[in-house]
PAROMI-282898 format. One record per residue (C-alpha): residue number from 1; x, y, z; residue in one letter. Coordinates in steps of 0.5 Angstrom, whole numbers, plus 500, padded with zeros to 3 digits. Layout:
// PAROMI-282898
SITE  pos   c1   c2   c3  code
SITE  NUM    X    Y    Z     A
...
This chain:
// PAROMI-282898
SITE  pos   c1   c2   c3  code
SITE    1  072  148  024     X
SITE    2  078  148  029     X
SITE    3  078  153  035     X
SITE    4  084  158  036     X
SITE    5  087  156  042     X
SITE    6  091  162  043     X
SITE    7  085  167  041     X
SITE    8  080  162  046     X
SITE    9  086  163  052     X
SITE   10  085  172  051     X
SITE   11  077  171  051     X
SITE   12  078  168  057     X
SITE   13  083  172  060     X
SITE   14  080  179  058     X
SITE   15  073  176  061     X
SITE   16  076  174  067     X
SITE   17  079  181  069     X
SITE   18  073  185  066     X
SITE   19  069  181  070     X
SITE   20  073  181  078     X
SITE   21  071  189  077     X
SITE   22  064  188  077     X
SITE   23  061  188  084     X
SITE   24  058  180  083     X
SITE   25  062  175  087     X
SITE   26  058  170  085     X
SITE   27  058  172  077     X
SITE   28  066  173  079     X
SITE   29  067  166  082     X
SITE   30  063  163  076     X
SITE   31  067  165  071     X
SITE   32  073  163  075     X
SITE   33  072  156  076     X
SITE   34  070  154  070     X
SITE   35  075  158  066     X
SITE   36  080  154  072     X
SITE   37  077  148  069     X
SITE   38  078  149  061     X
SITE   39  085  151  062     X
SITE   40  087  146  066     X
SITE   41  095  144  065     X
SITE   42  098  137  064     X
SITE   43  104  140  068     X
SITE   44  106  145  074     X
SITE   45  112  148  075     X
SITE   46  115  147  083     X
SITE   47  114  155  083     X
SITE   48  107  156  082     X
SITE   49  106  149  087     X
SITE   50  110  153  092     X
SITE   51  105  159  092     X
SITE   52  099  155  091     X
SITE   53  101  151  096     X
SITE   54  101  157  102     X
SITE   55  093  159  101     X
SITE   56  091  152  101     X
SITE   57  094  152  107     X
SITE   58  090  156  110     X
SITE   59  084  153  107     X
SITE   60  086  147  111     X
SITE   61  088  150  117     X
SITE   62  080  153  116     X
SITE   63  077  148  114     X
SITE   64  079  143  120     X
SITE   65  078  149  125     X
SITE   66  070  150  123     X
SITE   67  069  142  124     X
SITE   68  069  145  132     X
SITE   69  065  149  130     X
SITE   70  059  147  127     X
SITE   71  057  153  123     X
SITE   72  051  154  117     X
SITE   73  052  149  110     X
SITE   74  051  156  107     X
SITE   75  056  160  110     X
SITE   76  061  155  110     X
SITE   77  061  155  102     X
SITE   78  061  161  101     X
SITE   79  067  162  106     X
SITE   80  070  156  101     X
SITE   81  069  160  094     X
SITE   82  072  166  099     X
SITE   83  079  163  102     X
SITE   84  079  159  095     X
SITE   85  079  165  090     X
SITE   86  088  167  090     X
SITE   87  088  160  089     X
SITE   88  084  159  082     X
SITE   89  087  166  081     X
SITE   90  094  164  081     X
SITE   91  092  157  077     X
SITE   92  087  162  072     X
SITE   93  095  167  070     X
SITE   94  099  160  070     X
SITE   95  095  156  065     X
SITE   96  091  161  060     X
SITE   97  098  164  058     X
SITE   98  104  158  060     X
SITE   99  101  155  053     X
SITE  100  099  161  049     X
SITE  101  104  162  043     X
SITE  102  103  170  040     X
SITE  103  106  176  045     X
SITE  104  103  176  052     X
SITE  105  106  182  054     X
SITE  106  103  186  048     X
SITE  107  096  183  050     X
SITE  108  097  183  057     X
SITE  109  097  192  056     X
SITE  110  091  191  051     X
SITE  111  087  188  056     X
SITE  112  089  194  060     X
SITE  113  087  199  055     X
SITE  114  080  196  054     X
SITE  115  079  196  062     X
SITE  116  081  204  062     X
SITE  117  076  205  057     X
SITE  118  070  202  059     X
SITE  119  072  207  066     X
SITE  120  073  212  063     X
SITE  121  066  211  059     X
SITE  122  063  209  066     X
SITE  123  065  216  070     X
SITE  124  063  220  064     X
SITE  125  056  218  064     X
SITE  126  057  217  071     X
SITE  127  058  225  072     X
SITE  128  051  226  067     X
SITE  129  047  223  071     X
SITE  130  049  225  078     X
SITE  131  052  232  075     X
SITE  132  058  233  080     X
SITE  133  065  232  081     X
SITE  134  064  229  088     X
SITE  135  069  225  089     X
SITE  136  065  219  094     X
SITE  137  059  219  088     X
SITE  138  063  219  083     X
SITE  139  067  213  085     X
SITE  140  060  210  087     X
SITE  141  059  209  080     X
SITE  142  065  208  077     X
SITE  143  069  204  081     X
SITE  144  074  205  088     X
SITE  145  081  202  084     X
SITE  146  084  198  079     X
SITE  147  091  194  081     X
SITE  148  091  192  074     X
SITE  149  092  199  070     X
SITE  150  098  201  075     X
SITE  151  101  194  073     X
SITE  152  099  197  065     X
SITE  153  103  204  068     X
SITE  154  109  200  069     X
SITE  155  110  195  065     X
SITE  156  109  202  058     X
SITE  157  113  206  062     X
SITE  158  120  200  063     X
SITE  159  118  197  056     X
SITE  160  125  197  053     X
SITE  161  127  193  059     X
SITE  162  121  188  058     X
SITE  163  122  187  051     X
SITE  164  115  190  049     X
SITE  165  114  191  041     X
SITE  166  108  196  041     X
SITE  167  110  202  037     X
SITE  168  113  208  041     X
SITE  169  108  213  039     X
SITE  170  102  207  040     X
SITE  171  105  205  047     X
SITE  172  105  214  049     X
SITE  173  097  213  046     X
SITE  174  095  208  050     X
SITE  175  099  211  056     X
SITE  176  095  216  056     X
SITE  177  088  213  056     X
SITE  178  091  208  062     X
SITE  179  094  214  066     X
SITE  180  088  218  065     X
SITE  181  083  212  068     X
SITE  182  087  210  074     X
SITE  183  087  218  076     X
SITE  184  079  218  076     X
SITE  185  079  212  082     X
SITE  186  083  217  085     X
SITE  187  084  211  090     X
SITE  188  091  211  095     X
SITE  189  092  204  095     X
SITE  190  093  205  087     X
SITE  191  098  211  089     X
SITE  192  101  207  094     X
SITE  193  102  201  088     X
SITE  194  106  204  083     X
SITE  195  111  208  087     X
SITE  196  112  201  090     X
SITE  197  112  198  083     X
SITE  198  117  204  081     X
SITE  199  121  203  086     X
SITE  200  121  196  085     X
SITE  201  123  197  078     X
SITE  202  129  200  079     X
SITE  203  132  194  083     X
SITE  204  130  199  090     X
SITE  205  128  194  094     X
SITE  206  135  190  093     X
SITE  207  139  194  099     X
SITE  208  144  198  097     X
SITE  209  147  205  100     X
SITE  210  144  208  093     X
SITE  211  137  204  094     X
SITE  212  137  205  102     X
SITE  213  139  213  100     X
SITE  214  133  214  095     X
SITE  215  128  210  099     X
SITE  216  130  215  105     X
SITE  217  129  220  101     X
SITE  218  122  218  099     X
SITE  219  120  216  105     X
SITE  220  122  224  108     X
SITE  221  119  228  103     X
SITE  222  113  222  103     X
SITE  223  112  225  111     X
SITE  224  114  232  109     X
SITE  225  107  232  105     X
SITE  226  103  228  109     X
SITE  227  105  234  114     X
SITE  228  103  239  109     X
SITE  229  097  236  107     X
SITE  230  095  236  115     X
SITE  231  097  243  116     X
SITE  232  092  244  109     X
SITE  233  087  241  113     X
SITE  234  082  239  108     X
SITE  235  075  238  112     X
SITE  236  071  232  112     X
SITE  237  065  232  106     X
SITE  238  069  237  101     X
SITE  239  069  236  093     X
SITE  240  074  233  088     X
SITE  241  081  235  091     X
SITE  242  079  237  097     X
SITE  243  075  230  099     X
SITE  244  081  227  096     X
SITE  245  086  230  101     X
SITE  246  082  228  106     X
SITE  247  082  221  105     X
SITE  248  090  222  105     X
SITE  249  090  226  111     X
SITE  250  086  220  114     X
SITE  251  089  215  112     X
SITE  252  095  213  117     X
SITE  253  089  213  124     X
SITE  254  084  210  119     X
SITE  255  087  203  119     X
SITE  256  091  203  126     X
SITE  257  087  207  130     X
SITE  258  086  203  137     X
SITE  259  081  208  140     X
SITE  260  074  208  137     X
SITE  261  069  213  140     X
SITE  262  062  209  137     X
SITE  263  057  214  139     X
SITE  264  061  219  134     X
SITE  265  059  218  127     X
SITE  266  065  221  123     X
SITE  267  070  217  128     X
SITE  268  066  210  127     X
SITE  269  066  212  119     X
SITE  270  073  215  118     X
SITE  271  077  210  122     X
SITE  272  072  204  121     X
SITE  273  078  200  119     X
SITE  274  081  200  126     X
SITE  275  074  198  129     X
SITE  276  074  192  125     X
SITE  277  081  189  127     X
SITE  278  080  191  135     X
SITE  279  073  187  135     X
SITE  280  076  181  131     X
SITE  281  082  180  135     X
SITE  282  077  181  141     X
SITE  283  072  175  138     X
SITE  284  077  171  137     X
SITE  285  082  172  143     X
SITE  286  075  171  147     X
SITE  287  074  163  144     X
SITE  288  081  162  147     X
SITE  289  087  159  146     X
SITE  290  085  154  139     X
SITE  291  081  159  137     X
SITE  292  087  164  137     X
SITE  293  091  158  134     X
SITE  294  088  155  128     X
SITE  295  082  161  128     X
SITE  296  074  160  128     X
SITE  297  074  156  121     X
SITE  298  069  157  114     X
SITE  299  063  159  116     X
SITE  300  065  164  121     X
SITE  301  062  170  123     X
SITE  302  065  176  126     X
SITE  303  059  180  130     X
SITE  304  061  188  131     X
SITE  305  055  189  135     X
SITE  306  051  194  131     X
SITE  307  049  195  125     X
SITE  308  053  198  118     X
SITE  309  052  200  112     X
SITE  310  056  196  107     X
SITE  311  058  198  100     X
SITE  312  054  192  097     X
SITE  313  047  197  100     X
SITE  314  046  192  106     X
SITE  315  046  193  113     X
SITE  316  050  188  117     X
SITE  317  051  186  124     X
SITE  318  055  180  123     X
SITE  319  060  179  118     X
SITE  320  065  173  115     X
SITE  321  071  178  113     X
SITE  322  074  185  114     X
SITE  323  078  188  110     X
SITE  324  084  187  113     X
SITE  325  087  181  110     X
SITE  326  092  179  115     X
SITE  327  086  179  120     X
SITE  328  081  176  117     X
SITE  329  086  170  116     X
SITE  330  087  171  123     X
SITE  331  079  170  123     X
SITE  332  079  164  119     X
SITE  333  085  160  120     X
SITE  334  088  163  127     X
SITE  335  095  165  127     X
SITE  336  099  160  124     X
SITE  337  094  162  118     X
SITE  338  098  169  118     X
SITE  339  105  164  118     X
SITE  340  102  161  112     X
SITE  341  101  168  109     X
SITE  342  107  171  111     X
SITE  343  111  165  108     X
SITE  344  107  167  101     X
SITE  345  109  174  101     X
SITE  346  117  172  104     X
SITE  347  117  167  097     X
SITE  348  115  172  092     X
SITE  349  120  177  095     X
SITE  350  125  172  094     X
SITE  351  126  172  087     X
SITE  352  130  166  083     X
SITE  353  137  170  081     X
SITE  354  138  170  073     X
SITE  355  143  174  068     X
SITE  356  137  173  063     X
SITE  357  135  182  063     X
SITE  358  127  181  060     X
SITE  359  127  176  066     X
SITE  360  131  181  071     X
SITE  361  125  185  070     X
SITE  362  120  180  072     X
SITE  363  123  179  078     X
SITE  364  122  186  079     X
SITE  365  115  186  078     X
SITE  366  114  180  083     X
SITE  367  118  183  088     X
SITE  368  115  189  088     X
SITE  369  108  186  089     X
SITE  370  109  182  095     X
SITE  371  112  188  098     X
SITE  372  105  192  096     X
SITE  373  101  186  099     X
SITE  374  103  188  105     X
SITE  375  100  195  105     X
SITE  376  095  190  100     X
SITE  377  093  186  105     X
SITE  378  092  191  112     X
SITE  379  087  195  109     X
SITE  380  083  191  103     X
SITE  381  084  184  104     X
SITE  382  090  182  100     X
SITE  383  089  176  094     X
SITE  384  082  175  098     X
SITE  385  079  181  096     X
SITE  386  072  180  092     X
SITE  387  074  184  087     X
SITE  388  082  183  086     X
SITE  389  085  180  080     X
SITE  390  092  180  083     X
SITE  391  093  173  083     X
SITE  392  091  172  076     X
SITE  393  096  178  074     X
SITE  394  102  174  078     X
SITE  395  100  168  076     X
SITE  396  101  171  068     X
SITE  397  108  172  070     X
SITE  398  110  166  073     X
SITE  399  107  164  067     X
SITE  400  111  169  063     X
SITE  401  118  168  066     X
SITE  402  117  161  065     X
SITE  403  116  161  058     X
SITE  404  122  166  057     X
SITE  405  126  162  061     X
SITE  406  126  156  057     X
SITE  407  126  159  051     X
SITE  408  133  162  053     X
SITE  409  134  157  056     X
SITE  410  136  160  062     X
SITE  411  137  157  069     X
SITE  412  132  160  074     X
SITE  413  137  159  080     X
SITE  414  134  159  087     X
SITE  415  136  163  092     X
């Protein structure tokens, strides 16, 4: 019986995005390889090497580092599969897609759906059992955010633009389910997303004075709402809405915050993102001028002085990465790590120029992700998040653009 590659590829993708939402990296990271392994392609384009090659950098920068170091044969591979993982990510998109043959977008939005579903399945049951709206339970049981159904979000709302050939009246269904999932993580970083992607979409982001007038006025009404959520003042532990608002209210001291009362329990807890980054940069800047350079290496632990309660229900002391993700290249790979990864994100901003409209949009998408990894990266690791499946996605579309490219025979003119 001959097995139908096409349709083997979309098992594998569709396993590999519904399995990175499950808290079990070890499952995750499985699953990855050896799907990294069955896919791998005779051929690679200098495109997808380039961005490869940025966070394999920063592995060999770590790498080299803990040879100073000395660190346990356990934490130095668990720090490889960690420092690893955007770049099976990238490869993973790359490959399932730059060989199949049916319409990739179209699946790409299925995926979406069939993820929206089982979360919305997943808070409904969620809601029976603990029987209350009260947002931090809630999203304890059905999950903190979904990168992947906002990108599903974009692409239906500019699918004249992308060429997707679902029906109209199919594509406002499955706009519906996937709008209605994304609400319920009510995760900031997701709102964040997609008016970056939006903004993107739009050709925003190449500055003109009409981009840099629309993105003013963003930013002012943005500041407008923040100040009138302030002067709501939503209070710490409220219900739905409220609890929600808070977060907001919250969000600029939580991730920059430089002073932390520790004995102040709702402080620590709020601005625990801060608390993370001051105790990095003093670990390391303490280990001296190499260490700042090239970082402490894999297997490396940051030692916070006290003992927090994590999302995985354990408490720790030492940990081998924060949430930010510049600052834990920083940890891993010192400075010039960061330079690598900076690097990466200048690369997917600076698209190749084309006349070609479908790849147009695609270029819109790229840029758009690179500038939301930098609110990524500061405040939940980036590419290198657990349960990220951002690099998959932007190897998909380095894939996509590719085929397309070539079956246009369009020109992809570097900048």
């Amino acid at each position: 019986m001959k097995i139908d590659k096409d349709f083997t590829s979309k098992i594998l993708f569709l396993i590999c995005i519904v399995v990175s939402l499950i808290p079990n990296y070890e499952l995750t990271f499985a699953i990855w390889f050896i799907t990294f392994l069955v896919t791998i392609n005779k051929n690679y384009s200098v495109t997808i090497f380039k961005y490869v090659a940025t966070f394999s950098a920063i592995l060999l920068i770590a790498f080299l580092s803990s040879l100073f170091y000395q660190p346990k044969l356990f934490l130095f591979i668990r720090d490889i599969t960690y420092m690893i993982k955007p770049i099976i990510g990238l490869l993973l998109g790359y490959q399932i897609f730059k060989n199949e043959k049916t319409l990739r977008l179209n699946y790409f939005i299925y995926v979406g759906l069939i993820i929206a579903i089982i979360h919305i399945g997943t808070i409904f049951i969620a809601f029976l059992q603990v029987k209350s709206l009260n947002l931090t339970l809630l999203r304890e049981k059905g999950g903190y955010f979904s990168d992947y159904e906002i990108y599903v979000i974009i692409m239906l709302i500019f699918h004249k633009e992308l060429d997707i050939t679902i029906s109209k009246k199919r594509i406002n269904y499955i706009l519906i389910v996937v709008v209605l999932s994304s609400t319920l993580y009510a995760a900031r970083t997701n709102m964040i997303q997609f008016v970056i992607l939006f903004l993107a979409m739009k050709g925003y982001f190449k500055l003109t004075r009409k981009s840099l007038t629309v993105l003013v006025t963003i930013f002012s009404l943005t500041a407008v709402s923040y100040f009138a959520i302030v002067s709501y003042n939503p209070k710490r532990g409220g219900k739905g809405l409220d609890a929600f608002l808070y977060k907001i209210k919250i969000a600029p001291e939580e991730a920059f915050k430089t002073k932390i009362n520790k004995n102040d329990w709702k402080d620590f807890n709020d601005n625990y993102r801060s608390f993370e980054n001051i105790i990095t940069v003093q670990q390391v800047s303490h280990e001296g001028a190499l260490a700042i350079l090239f970082g402490e290496g894999l297997g490396s632990r940051l030692n916070l002085g006290r003992k927090v309660f994590t999302n995985d229900g354990e408490f720790v002391q030492f940990i081998p990465y924060v949430h930010n993700g510049f600052m834990t290249v920083f940890f891993k790979s010192g400075i010039l790590g960061v330079l690598f990864l900076i690097f990466f994100l200048i690369l997917l901003f600076r698209q190749p120029k084309t006349n070609n409209p479908k790849l147009l949009y695609i270029n819109y998408l790229l840029i758009g992700t690179s500038v939301f990894l930098i609110v990524s990266n500061w405040v939940f690791l980036g590419l290198y998040l657990k349960l990220d499946n951002k690099s998959i996605i932007i190897g998909f579309l380095i894939a996509l653009k590719e085929v397309i490219a070539k079956q246009s025979n369009t020109n992809l003119i570097e900048k």
